[in-house]
N, C-alpha and C positions, 0 to 999 in steps of 0.2 A: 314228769319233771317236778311238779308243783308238791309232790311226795317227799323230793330230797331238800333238808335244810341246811346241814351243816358240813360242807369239805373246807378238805385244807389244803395248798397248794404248797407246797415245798421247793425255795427256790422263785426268785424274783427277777431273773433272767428272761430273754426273750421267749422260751421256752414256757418259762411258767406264765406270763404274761398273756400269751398268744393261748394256754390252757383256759386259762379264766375268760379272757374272753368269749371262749367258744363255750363256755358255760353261760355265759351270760347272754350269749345270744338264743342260747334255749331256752332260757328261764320264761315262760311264760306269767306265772303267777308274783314274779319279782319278792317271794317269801326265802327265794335260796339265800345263804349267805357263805360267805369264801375268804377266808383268813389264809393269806398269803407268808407262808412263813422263811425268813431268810436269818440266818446263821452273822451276815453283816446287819449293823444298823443302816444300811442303805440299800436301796432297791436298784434293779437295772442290772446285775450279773456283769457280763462282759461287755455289756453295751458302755457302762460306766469305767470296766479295769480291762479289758479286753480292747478294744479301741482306740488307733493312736491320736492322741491328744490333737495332732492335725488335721485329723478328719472330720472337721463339722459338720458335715451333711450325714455322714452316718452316726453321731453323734448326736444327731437332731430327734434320732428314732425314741431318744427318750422321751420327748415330749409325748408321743402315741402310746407308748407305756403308760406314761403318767397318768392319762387318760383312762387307763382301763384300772389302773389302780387307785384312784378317785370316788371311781363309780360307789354309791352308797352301800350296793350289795357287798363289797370288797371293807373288808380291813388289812391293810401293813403290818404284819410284827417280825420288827429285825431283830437284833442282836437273839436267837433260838437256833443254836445247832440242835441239830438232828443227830442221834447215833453217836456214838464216840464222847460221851463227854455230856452230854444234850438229853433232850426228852429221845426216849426209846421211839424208836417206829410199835412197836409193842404198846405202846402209853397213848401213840397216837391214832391208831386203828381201835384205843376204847373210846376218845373223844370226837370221833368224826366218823360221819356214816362212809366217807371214801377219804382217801388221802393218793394226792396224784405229786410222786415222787420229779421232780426236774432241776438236777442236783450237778447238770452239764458233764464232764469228765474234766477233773484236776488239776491231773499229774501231766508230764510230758513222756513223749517215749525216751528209749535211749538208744542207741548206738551199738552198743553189746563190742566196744573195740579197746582195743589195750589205748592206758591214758587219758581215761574219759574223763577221770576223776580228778586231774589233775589241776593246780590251782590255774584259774582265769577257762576254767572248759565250763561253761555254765547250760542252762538251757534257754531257750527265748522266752520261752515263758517268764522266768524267775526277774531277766531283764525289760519286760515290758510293765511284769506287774510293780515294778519302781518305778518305772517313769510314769504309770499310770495312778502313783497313791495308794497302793493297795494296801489295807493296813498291815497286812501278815507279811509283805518285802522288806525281802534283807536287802542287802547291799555289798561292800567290797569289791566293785567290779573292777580290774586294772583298765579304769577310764583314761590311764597316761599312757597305752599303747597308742603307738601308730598305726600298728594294720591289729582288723578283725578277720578273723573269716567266719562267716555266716553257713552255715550246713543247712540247705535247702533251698528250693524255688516255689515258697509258694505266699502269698500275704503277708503272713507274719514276718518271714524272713524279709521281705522287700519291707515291711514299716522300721523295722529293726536296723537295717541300713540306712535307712532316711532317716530317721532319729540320729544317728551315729556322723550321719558326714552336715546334717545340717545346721546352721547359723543359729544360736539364740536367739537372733533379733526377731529371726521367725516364728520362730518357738515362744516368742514371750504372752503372744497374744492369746494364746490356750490356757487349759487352766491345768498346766502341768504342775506339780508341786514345787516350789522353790527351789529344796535343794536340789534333786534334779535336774533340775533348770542352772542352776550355778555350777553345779559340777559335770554336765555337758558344756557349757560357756567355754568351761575353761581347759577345756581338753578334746574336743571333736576330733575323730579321728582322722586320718590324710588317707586312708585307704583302707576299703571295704570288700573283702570277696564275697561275692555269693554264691554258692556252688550246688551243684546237682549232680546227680548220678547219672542222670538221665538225660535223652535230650530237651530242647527247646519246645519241640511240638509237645512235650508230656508233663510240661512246669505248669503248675496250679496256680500262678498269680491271674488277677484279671488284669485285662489290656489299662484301665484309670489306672490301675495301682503300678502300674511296669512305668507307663508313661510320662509318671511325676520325677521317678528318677530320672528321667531326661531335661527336669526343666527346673531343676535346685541350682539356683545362682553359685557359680564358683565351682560347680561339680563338675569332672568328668564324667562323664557313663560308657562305660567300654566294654564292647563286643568281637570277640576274636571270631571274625567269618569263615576261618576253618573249624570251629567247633561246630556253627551253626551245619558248613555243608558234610558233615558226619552224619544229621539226619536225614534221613532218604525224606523224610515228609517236607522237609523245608524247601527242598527242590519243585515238590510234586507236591504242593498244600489243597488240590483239588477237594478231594475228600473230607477233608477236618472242618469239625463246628466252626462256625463265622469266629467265634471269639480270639480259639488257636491261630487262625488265618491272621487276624488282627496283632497277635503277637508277635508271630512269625514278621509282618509285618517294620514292628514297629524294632524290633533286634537288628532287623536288617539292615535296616536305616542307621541305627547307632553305628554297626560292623562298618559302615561305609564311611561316617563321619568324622572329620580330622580331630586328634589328639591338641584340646587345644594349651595341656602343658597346667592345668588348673592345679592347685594346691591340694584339691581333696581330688577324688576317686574312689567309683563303686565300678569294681570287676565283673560282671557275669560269668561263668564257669560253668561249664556246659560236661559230660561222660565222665565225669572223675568222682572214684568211689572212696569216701574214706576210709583207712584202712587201719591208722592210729595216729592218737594225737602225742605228739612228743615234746620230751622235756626236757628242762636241764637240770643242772646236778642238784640245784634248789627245790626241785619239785614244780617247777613251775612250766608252763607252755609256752613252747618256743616256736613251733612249727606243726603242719598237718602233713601227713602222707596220705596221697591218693594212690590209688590205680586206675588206670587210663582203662574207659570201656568204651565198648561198641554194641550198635543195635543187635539183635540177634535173631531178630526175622520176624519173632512173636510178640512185639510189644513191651521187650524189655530188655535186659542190657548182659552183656559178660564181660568177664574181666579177660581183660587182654596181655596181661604180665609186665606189663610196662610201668613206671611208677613214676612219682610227681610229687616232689614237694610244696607248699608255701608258708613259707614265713611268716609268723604275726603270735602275737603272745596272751590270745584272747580268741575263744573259738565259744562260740553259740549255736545249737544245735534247737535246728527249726525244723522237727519231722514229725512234728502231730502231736495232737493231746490223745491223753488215756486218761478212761473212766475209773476210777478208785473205789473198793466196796465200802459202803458204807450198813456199820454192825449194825445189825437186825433184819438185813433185807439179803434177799440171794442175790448171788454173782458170778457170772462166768470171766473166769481171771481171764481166759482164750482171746474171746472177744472185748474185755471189760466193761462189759452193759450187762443191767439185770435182765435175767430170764425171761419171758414177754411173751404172750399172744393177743396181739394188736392190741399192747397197751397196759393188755392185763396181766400182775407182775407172776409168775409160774413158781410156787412151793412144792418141789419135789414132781413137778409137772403139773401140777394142779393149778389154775386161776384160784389164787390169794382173795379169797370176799372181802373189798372195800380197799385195794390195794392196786396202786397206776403208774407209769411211770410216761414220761416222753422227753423227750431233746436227746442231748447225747448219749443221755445213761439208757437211755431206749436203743437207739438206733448206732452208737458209736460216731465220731466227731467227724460229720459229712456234712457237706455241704454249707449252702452261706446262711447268715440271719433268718433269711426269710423259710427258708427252707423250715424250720421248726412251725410254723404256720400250719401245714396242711400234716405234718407230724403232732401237734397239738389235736389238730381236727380229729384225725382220727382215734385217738386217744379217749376223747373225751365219749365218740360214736360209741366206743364199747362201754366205758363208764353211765351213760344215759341208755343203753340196751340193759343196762343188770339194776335201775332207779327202781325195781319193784324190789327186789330182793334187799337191797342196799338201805331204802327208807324201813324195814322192818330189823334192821339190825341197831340195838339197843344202845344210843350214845345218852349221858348224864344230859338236863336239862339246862343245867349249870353252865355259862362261860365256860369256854374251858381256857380262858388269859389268865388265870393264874397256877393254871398248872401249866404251863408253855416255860418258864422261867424255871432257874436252878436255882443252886445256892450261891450266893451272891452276885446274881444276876439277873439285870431289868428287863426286860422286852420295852424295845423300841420302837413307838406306834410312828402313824405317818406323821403326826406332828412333830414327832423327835427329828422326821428325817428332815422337815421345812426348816428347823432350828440347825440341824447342820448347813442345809443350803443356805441359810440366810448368814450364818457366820462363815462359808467359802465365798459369800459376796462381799464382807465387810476384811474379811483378808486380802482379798485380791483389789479392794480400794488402798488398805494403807500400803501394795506395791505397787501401786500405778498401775495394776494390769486388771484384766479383766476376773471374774469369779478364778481362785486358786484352792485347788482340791488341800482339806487338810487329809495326812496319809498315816495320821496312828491313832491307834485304838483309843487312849486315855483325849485325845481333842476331840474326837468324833464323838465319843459318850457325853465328853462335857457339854459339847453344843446341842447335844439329843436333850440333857436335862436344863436349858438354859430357862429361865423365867418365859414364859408362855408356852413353851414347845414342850411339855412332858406327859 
């Protein structure tokens, strides 16, 4: 280990995070060093724009980040796209003896249904990363609808709902960006569907995250218990993980609890496939068509001919992110992760010398935060198995911080990102509220370059 001195981690995400440190916990001679390079001038990926503003305990995960991005051996440099626009992967594999790609996946999937496109049909993504400050969200969302419906059961889709039926007053204590925050105030919706294909036993929320929607002041949470006894598992939950048990649970209780007439409401929607989103003569969304399915013996669902409207003029589609290729590196559009053996990224089948990938763009968007952990781990096992080969390949002696930067573009060190944090503290004093995220590109640079932070 004491051979390799200079990687670059791509990506300041859980993923890259959890890289470096398992770099750092093999460093025995402490001469390695690891420039962590992210595309935003802020660190933390999705832990920071992924994460609903409500959730402070998982929110708190940045601090352990911070932590490993602190460490001496570690430099910060944000604002450095990669690929597209950026330093080449090509530019980067001559300034670094390895470069370990974690670049999460993007995009969202779609739907593949007639009307997808149609105005107010967005994806959750596009709406989380506004309420989260992202710098690159857009907006327009028809926040003056009454009903949404929500396409899917799993995390996202349940924060998506809670964000939508819940109170400002709630909401203010986060550090959601203002306008956001005013333009939810002034428009929460009265009714939210959340829908599945599938049944109840095979929804990917966890039991905390199901559970909060039962305890939003002023909300209904409503469960139709003929959807639920459609699943043969619900009846018969013997066999399922403790967690499904748990959710099966806690649905069953809502199915049975009285309607108490509340102003807002989040539907659950259990076997109904959607099948198009429709519109009116404006173009806009007025309604979803499902078809009604049933189990089918193996784990998954058919359609039964039968069909099912609902109403609402706002549809968000919550069914998984995809990994996007980014130019210079390979990519399996199939899967959308780069080519890979444990780690190491495959040119024409070949292991790439000095070239890594892990998190999503590794393995495809599974599982939770922690999960990139022991994905990291082994990432890094095959990057320290190839340290003799790797410290014999020829990087300049030179920094390489000033070739990381374009044309008319800074890299923003960790001090830049303290000067951001330090002005979302001094925003969030002149509204009374606690730190408030700023969420466009020209504030977030100005407080990178503020008097001491450059």
């Amino acid at each position: 280990m004491s051979a390799l001195r200079r990687v670059a981690v791509v990506g300041s995400g859980p993923s890259g995070v959890y890289t470096v440190q398992a770099l750092l916990e093999r460093d025995r001679s402490g001469a390695l060093a690891v420039d962590v390079l992210d595309r935003l001038p802020c660190p933390y990926g999705l832990v920071r724009y992924g994460v609903a503003p409500d959730h402070e305990k998982i929110k708190s995960l940045q601090h352990t980040l911070r932590g490993v991005l602190e460490d001496p051996r570690v430099r910060f440099v944000g604002n450095v796209p990669v690929g597209g626009g950026g330093i080449a992967p090509e530019e980067l594999r001559g300034l670094y003896q390895a470069v370990v790609y974690c670049v999460g996946a993007a995009a969202d999937r779609r739907l593949g249904i007639p009307g997808e496109d149609l105005a107010g049909s967005v994806s959750a993504t596009e709406f989380v990363s506004w309420y989260s400050g992202h710098p690159d969200a857009g907006g327009g969302f028809p926040l003056d609808a009454g009903s949404a419906v929500v396409l899917g059961v799993g995390n996202v889709a349940v924060d998506v709902a809670r964000i939508l039926v819940r109170g400002a007053a709630e909401l203010r204590g986060t550090d959601m960006p203002q306008a956001p925050l005013d333009a939810l105030a002034r428009t929460a919706a009265r009714r939210v569907h959340v829908v599945g294909r599938r049944g109840p036993s095979q929804a990917k929320f966890t039991t905390k995250e199901l559970r909060e929607l039962g305890t939003l002041p002023g909300v209904d949470t409503v469960v139709r218990e003929a959807e639920l006894l459609r699943d043969p598992r619900y009846a018969d939950p013997a066999g399922l993980p403790a967690p499904v048990r748990r959710n099966l649970a806690v649905l069953g209780d809502w199915a049975r609890r009285p309607d108490t007439g509340a102003a807002r409401r989040v539907d659950l929607r259990f076997f109904l496939r959607p099948v198009a989103v429709l519109g009116t003569a404006a173009g806009a969304v007025r309604a979803v068509r499902f078809e009604r399915t049933a189990p089918d013996g193996e784990g998954g669902v058919r359609g039964t001919g039968r069909f099912h409207e609902i109403e609402a003029r706002w549809v968000l589609r919550s069914v998984g992110y995809r990994g996007v290729p980014l130019p210079g590196l390979p990519f399996d559009a199939a899967t959308g992760t780069v080519p890979h053996e444990r780690g190491r990224v495959l040119r024409d089948g070949v292991p790439a010398p000095g070239e890594y990938v892990a998190g999503w763009i590794k393995r495809g968007p599974t599982g939770v935060i922690g999960s990139n952990r022991p994905c990291a781990k082994e990432t890094v096992a095959s990057l320290l198995a190839d340290a003799d080969a790797l410290a014999a390949r020829p990087v300049p002696e030179a920094d390489p911080l000033p070739r990381l930067g374009g044309e008319g573009r800074t890299p923003v060190p960790w001090s830049g990102w303290l000067g951001i944090e330090a002005a979302e503290a001094e925003l969030g004093r002149t509204l009374a509220r606690t730190s408030v995220k700023i969420s466009d590109w020209p504030g977030l640079l100005r407080a990178a370059r503020a008097s001491g932070h450059s």
